[in-house]
C-alpha positions as CSV (number, residue, x, y, z in Angstrom):
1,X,-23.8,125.6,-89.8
2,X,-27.4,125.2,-88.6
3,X,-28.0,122.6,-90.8
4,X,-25.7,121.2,-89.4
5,X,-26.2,121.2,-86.1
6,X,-29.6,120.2,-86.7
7,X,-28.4,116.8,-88.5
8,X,-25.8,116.1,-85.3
9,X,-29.0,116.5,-82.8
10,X,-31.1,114.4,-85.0
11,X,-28.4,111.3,-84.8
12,X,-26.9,112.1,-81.1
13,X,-31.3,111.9,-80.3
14,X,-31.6,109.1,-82.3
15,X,-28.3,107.0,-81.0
16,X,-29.8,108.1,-77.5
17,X,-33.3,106.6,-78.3
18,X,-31.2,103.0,-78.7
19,X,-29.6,103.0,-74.9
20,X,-32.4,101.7,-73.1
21,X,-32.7,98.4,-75.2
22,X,-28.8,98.5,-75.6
23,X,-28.4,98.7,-72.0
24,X,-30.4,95.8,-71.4
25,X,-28.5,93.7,-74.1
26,X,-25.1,94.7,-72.4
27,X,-26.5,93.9,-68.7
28,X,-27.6,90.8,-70.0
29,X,-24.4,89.9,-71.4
30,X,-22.6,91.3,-68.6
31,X,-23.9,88.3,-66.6
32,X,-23.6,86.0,-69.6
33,X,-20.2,85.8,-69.3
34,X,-19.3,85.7,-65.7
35,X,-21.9,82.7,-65.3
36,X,-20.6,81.1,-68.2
37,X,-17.5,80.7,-66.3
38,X,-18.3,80.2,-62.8
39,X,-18.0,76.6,-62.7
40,X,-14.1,77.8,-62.5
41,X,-14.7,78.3,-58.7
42,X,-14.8,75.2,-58.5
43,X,-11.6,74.6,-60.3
44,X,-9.9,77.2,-58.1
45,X,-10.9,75.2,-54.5
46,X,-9.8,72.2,-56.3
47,X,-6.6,72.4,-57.4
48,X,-6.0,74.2,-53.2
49,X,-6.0,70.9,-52.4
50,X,-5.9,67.8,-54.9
51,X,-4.4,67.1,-58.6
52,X,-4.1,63.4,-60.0
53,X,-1.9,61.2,-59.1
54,X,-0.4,58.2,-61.7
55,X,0.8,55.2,-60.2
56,X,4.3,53.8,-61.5
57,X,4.5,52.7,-65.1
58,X,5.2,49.4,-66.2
59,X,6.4,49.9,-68.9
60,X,9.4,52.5,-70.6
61,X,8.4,53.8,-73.3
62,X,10.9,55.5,-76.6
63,X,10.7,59.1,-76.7
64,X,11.8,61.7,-78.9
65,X,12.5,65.1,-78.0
66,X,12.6,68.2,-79.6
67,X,13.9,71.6,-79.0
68,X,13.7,74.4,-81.2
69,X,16.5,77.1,-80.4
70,X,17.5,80.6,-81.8
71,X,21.3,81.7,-80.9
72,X,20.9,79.5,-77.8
73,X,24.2,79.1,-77.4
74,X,24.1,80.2,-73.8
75,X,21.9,78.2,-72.1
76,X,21.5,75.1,-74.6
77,X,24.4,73.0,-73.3
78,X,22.9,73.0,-69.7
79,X,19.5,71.7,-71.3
80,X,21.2,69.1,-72.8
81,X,23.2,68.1,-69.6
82,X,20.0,67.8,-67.2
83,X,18.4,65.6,-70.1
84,X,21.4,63.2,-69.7
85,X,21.3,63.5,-65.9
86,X,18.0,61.5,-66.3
87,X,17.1,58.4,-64.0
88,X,15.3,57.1,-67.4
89,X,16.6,54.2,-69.6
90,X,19.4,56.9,-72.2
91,X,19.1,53.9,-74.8
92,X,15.0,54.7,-75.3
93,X,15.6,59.0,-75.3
94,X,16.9,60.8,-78.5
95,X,17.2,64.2,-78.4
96,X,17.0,66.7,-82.0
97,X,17.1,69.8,-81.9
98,X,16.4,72.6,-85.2
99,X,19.0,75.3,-85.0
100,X,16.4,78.1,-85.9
101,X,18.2,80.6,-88.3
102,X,21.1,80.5,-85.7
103,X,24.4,83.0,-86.1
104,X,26.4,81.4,-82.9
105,X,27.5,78.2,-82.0
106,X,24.5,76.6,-80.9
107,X,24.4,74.1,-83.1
108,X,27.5,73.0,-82.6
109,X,27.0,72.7,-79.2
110,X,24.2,70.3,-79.8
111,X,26.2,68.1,-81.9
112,X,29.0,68.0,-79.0
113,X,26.9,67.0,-77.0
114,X,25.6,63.8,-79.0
115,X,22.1,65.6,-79.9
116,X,20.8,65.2,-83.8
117,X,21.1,68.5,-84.8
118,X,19.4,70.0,-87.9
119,X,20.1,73.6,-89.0
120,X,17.2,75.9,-90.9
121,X,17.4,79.1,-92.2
122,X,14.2,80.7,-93.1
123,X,13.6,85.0,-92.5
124,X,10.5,85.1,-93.8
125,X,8.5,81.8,-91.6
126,X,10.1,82.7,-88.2
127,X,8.1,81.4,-85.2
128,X,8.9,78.4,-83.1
129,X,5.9,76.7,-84.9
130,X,7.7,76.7,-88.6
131,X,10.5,75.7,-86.3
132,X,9.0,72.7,-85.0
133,X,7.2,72.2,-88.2
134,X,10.5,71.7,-90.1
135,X,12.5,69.7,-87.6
136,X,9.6,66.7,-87.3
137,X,9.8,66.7,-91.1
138,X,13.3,65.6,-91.2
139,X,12.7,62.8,-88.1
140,X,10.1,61.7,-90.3
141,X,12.3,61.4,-93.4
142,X,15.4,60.2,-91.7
143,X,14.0,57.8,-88.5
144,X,9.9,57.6,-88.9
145,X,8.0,59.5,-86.6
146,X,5.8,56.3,-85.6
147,X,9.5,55.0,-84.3
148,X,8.8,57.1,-81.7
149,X,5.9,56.5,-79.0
150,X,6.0,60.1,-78.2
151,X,8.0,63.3,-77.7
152,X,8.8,65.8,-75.4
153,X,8.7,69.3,-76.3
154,X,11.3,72.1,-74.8
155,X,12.7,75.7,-75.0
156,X,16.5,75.9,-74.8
157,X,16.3,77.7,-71.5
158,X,15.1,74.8,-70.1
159,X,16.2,72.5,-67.1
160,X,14.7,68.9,-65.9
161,X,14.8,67.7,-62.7
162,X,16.5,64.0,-62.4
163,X,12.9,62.0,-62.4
164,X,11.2,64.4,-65.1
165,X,11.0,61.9,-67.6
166,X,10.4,59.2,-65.5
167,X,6.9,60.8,-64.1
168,X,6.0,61.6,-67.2
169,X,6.7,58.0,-68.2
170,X,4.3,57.5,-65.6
171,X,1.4,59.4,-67.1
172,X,2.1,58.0,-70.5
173,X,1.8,54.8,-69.6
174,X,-1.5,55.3,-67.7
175,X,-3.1,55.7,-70.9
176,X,-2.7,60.0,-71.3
177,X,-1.2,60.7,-74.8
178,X,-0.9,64.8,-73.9
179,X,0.5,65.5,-71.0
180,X,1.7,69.0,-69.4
181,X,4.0,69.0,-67.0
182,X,5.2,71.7,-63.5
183,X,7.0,74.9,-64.6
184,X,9.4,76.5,-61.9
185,X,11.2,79.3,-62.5
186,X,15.2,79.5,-62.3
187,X,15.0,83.4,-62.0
188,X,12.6,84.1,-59.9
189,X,13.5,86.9,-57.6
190,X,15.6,88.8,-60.3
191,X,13.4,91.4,-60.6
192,X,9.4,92.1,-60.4
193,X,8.9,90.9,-63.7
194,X,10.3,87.6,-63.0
195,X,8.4,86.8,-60.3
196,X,5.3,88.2,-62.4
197,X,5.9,85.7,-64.8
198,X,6.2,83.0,-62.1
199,X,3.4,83.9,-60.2
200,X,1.0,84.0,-63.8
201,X,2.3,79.9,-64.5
202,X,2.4,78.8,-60.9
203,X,-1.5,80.6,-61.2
204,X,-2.2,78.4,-63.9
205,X,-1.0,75.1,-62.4
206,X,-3.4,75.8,-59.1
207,X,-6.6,77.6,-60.9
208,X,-6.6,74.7,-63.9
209,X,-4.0,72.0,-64.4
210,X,-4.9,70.7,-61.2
211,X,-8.2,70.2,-61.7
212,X,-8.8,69.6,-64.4
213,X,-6.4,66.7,-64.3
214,X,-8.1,65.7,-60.8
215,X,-11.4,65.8,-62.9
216,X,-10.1,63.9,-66.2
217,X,-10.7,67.1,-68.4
218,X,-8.2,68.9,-70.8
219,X,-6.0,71.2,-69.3
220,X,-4.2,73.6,-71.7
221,X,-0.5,73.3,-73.4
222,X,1.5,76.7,-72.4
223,X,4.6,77.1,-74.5
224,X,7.1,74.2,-73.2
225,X,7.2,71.7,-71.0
226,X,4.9,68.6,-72.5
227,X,4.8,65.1,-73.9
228,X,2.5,63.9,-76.4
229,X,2.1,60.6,-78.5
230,X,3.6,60.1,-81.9
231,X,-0.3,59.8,-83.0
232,X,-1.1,63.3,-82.7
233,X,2.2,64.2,-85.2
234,X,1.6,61.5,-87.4
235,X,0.7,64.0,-90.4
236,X,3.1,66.5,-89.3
237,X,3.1,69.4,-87.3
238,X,1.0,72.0,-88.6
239,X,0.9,74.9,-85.7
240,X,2.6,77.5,-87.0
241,X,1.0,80.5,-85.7
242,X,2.4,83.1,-82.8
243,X,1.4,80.7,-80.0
244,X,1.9,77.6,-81.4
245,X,0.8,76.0,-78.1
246,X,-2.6,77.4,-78.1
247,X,-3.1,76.1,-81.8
248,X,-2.4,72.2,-80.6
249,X,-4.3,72.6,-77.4
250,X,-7.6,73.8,-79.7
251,X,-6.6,71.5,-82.5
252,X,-6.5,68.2,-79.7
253,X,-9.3,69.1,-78.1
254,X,-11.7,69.4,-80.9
255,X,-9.9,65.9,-81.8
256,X,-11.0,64.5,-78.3
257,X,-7.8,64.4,-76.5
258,X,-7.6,64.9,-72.8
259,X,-4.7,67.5,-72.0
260,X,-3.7,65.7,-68.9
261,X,-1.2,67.3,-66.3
262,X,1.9,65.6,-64.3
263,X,2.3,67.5,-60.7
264,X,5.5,65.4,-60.2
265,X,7.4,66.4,-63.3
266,X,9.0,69.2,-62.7
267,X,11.1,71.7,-65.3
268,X,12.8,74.8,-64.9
269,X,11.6,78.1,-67.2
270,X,14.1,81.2,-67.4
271,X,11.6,84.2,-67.5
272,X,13.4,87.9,-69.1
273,X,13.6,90.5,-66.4
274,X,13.4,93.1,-69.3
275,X,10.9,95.3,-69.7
276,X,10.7,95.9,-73.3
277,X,11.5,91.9,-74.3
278,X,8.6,91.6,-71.5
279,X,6.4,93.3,-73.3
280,X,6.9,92.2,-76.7
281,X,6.2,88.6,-75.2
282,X,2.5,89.4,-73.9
283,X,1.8,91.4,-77.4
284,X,3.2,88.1,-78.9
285,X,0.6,85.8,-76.9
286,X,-2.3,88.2,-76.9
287,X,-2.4,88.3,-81.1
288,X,-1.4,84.5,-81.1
289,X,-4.8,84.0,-78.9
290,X,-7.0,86.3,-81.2
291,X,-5.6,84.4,-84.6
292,X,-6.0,81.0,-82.5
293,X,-9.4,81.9,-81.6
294,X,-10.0,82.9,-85.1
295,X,-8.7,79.4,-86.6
296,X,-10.2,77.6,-83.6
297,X,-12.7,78.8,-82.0
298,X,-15.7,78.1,-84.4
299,X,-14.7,74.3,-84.9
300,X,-14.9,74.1,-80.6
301,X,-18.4,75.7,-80.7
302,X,-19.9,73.5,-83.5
303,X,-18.6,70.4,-81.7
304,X,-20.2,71.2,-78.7
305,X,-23.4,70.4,-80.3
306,X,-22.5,68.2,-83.1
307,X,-19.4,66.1,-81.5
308,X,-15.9,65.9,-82.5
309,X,-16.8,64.2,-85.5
310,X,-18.4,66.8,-87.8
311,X,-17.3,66.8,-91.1
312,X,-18.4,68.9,-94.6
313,X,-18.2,65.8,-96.1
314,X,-21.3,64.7,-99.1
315,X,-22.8,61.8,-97.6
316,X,-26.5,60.2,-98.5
317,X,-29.2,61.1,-96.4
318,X,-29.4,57.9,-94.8
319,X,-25.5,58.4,-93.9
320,X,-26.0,61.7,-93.0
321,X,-28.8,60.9,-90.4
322,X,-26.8,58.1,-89.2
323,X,-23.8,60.0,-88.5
324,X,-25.8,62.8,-87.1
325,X,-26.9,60.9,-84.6
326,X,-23.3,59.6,-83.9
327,X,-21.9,63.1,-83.6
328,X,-24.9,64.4,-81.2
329,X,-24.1,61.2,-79.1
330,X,-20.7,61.7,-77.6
331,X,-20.9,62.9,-73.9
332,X,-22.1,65.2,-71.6
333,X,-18.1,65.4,-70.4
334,X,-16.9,66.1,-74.2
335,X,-18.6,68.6,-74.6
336,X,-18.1,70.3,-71.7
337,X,-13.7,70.3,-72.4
338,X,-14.7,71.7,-75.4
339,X,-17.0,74.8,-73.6
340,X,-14.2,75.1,-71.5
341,X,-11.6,75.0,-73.8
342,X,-14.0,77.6,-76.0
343,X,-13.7,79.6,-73.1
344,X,-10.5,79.2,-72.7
345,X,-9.9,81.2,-76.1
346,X,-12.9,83.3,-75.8
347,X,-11.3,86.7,-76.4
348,X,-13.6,88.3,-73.6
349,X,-12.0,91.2,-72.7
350,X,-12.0,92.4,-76.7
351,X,-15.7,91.9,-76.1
352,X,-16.3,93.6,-72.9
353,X,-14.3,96.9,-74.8
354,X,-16.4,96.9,-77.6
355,X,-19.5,96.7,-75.1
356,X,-18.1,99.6,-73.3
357,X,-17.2,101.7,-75.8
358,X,-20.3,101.5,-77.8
359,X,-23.1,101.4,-75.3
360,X,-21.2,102.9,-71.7
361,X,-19.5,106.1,-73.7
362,X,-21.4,106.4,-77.3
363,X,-25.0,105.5,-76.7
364,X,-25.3,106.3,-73.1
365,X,-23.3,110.1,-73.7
366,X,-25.9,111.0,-76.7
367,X,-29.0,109.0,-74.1
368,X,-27.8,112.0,-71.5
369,X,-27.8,114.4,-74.1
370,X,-31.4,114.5,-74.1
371,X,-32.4,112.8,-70.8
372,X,-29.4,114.2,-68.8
373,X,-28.3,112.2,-65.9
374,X,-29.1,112.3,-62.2
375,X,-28.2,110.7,-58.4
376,X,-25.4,108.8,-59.8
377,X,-22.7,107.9,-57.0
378,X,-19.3,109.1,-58.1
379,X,-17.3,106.0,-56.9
380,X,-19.3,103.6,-58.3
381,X,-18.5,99.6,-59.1
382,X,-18.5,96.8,-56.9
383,X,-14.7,96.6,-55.5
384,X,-14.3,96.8,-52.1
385,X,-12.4,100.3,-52.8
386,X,-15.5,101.9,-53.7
387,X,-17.7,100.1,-51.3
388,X,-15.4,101.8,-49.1
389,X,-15.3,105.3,-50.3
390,X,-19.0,105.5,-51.0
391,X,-19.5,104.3,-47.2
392,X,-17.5,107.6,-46.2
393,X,-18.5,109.6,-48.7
394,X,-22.0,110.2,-50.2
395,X,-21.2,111.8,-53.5
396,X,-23.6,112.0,-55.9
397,X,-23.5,113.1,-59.4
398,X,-26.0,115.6,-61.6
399,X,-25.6,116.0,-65.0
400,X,-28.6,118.4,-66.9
401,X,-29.3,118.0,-70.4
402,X,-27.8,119.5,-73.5
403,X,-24.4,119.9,-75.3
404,X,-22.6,119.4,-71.9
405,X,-24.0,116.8,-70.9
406,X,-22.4,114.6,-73.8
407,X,-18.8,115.0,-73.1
408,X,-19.5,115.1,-69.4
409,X,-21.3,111.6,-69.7
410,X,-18.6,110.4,-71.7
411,X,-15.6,111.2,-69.2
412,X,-17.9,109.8,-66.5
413,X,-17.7,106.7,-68.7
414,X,-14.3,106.7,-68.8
415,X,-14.1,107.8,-65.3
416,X,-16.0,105.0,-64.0
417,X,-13.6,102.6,-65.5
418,X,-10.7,104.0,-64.4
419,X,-12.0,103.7,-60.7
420,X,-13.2,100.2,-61.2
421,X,-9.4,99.3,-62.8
422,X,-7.9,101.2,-59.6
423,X,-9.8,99.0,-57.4
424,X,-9.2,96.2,-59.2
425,X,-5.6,96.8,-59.3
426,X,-5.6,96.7,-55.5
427,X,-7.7,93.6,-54.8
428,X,-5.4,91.7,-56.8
429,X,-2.0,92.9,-54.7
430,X,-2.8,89.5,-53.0
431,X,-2.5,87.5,-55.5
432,X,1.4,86.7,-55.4
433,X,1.1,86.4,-51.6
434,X,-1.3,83.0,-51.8
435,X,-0.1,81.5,-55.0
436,X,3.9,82.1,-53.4
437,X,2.7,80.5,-50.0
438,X,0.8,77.5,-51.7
439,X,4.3,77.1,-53.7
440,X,6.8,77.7,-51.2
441,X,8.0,74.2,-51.1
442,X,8.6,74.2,-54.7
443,X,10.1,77.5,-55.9
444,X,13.1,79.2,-54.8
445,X,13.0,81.0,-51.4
446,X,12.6,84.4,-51.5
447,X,12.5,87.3,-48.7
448,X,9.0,88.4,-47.3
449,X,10.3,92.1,-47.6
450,X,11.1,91.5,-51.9
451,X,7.7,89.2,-52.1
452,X,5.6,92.2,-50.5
453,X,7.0,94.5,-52.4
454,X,6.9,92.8,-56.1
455,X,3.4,92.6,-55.1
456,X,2.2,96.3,-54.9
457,X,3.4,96.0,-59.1
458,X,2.1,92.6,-60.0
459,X,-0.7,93.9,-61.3
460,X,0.6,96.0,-64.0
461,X,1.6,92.2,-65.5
462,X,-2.2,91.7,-66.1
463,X,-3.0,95.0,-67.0
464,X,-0.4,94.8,-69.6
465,X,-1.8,91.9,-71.0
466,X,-5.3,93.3,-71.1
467,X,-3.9,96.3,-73.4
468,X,-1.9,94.1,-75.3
469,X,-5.3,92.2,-76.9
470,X,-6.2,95.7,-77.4
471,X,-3.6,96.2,-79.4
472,X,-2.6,93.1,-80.8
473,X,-6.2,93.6,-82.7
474,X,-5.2,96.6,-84.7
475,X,-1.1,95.8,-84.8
476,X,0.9,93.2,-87.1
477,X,2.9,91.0,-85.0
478,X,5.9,89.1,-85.6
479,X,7.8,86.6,-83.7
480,X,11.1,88.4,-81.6
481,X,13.3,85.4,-80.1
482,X,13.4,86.3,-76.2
483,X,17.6,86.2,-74.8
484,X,18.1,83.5,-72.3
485,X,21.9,84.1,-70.3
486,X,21.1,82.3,-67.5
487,X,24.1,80.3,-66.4
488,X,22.6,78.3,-63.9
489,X,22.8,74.5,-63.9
490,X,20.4,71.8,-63.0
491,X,22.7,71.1,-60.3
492,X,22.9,74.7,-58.9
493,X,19.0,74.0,-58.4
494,X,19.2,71.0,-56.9
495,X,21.3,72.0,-54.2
């Protein structure tokens, strides 16, 4: 037993002995990151107050458009209906949709309604991506892809306003071939987790379509909802992971498209008030971003310095200088999309966990071990909760050296977090209120009394997804269809 005891104080000293220079990596990248995003302030006062704009097209273009659905049977038919209630040319739309291992009538109900309706039944490849992957396959082999100038891309659950197409018409016919488009929410004020959901996509729209659109960057594809040209299909459709989205997004930018977004297009989302489904959904994004970021995020990096165009192919020397040199020469503004689209899938908070656990409550408990610890305040962090606290009260912490000291260092650690999530937590009770007001021409009218008190449990919407990338890295994840009943028509909206 001495022995060892003597062995654990040999490695607890010598793990100690590494803080100081760990400590100064982790500060270092502790500012790393933050800086390495700040230009996104800039995005934020942007999109307050400007987005782009696309004059009238003068042209029509032929689209097709897809849906994938799974025992949709519900909520499909009203999709359908709001397509056909379209001021756009009905002659130059054409509307499949896969009937994803379906057991009710939704593909009947497609075929009703004068949609081209394949049917696919597959238990092992599940996720909307084999889905979609499947369904462009047969409009290939039956009507050509390149027959098409682009297509449209929807969940079931979906609703368009009368003009969607029409403004999106407008942006294709500027010149964007990707395009993302405004996502209300039909369900709004069913519950807290509704309006969660809202207020996270309405965030998106003002913190980065906006813009980025303004600034003739790549925006980001979220789920449903877009148009993109036949082009970017031509082989296929080959995103097939959890978030399908996130995989054409990397995928396009790395290619050098410009993820454009249409403020005037407007679509209606139906978000689950259940908690459980709820939850499943943000496990389902967070391990889609880690395997996207896995696929993806290399190729973004290396084309920041080498250009869209790097290839492994065996060329001469001669060749390989000369496209070098081609690669390294594409612009200051491609290479910034792809830095922000790196960021984008940067997994940072898996990062900023790792740095935390390994330097705040391993190296810095067995650093206290020996050293001890001394005048620390006990609500640390820079929220305003414990500026506020510390102003009032002047606690301090003192911590001698020795066994104690490790596990006492070590729930300080985790102490320290805690408080800084708490404050957190509260700073961001305002969220809802500013995105709601900037949006309150747009969404459903709700009462000041429900909106103030959704807010107080916003933030356990963000929290969740912070411990769902914590899990996501250690949990296999499959694909769990999310129930749409909604029985509300495009009409019923536009009221």
């Amino acid at each position: 037993m001495g022995f060892i005891n003597y062995l654990l104080d040999i490695i607890i000293r010598f793990l100690g002995s590494l803080y100081p220079a760990a400590r100064n990596i982790n500060n270092f990248i502790g500012t790393l990151l933050p800086a390495l995003v700040v230009y996104q302030v800039a995005y934020f006062i942007i999109g307050l107050f400007f987005t782009r704009k696309f004059n009238e097209a003068k042209n029509y273009h032929k689209y097709g458009i897809v849906i994938s659905a799974r025992n949709e049977e519900m909520v499909i038919g009203n999709l359908i209906d709001s397509i056909k209630k379209q001021d756009y040319p009905s002659e130059l739309i054409t509307i499949f949709v896969v009937a994803d291992n379906c057991t009710d009538k939704t593909a009947e109900i497609a075929r009703s309604k004068g949609c081209i309706c394949y049917e696919r039944f597959d238990t092992e490849h599940k996720t909307k991506g084999y889905a979609l992957e499947y369904l462009f396959d047969r409009i290939e082999e039956d009507y050509g892809r390149s027959n098409f100038e682009g297509f449209f891309v929807f969940d079931a659950d979906n609703l368009l306003k009368k003009d969607y197409i029409s403004k999106m018409n407008n942006a294709f016919d500027s010149g964007e071939r990707i395009i993302t488009s405004y996502r209300n929410i039909k369900n709004i004020d069913e519950n807290w987790i509704t309006m969660s959901f809202a207020v996270h996509w309405l965030r998106s729209i003002r913190q980065y379509h906006r813009a980025r659109s303004f600034l003739r960057l790549a925006t980001n594809i979220q789920g449903t909802g877009y148009l993109f040209s036949s082009e970017v299909v031509k082989d296929g459709w080959h995103y097939v992971s959890l978030t399908e989205d996130r995989g054409l997004t990397a995928d396009a930018v790395s290619q050098g498209y410009r993820i454009s977004y249409q403020d005037e297009a407007e679509f209606y989302d139906e978000q689950t008030p259940n908690p459980k489904v709820a939850y499943n959904q943000k496990l389902r994004w967070s391990k889609g971003l880690l395997i996207n970021f896995k696929e993806s995020g290399w190729k973004l990096f290396r084309n920041i310095f080498l250009g869209r165009r790097f290839a492994t192919v065996k060329w001469s020397k001669q060749e390989r200088e000369e496209k070098f040199w081609k690669r390294v020469g594409i612009g200051i503004k491609d290479r910034f999309i792809m830095f922000d689209t790196f960021m984008h899938l940067l997994p940072t908070n898996v990062i900023n966990l790792f740095r935390w656990i390994l330097v705040v409550l391993i190296l810095r408990s067995c650093y206290c071990y020996s050293m001890g610890i001394d005048n620390v305040d006990l609500f640390s962090g820079g929220t305003y909760l414990a500026m506020i606290l510390r102003h009032f009260f002047d606690i301090k912490i003192h911590i001698t050296s020795g066994d104690s000291a490790l596990w006492q260092v070590f729930l300080l650690g985790v102490w320290t977090r805690l408080f800084y999530r708490i404050g957190s937590y509260i700073e961001h009770i305002i969220v809802p209120w500013y995105i709601l007001f900037l949006e309150r021409k747009r969404i459903k009218k709700m009462p000041i009394s429900k909106i103030l008190v959704y807010s107080l449990i916003w933030p356990i919407f963000d929290i969740v997804g912070r411990y769902t990338t914590y899990i996501a890295l250690f949990k296999k994840v499959g694909w769990k269809p999310v129930p749409h009943t909604s029985k509300i028509t495009i009409d019923d909206l536009s009221k």
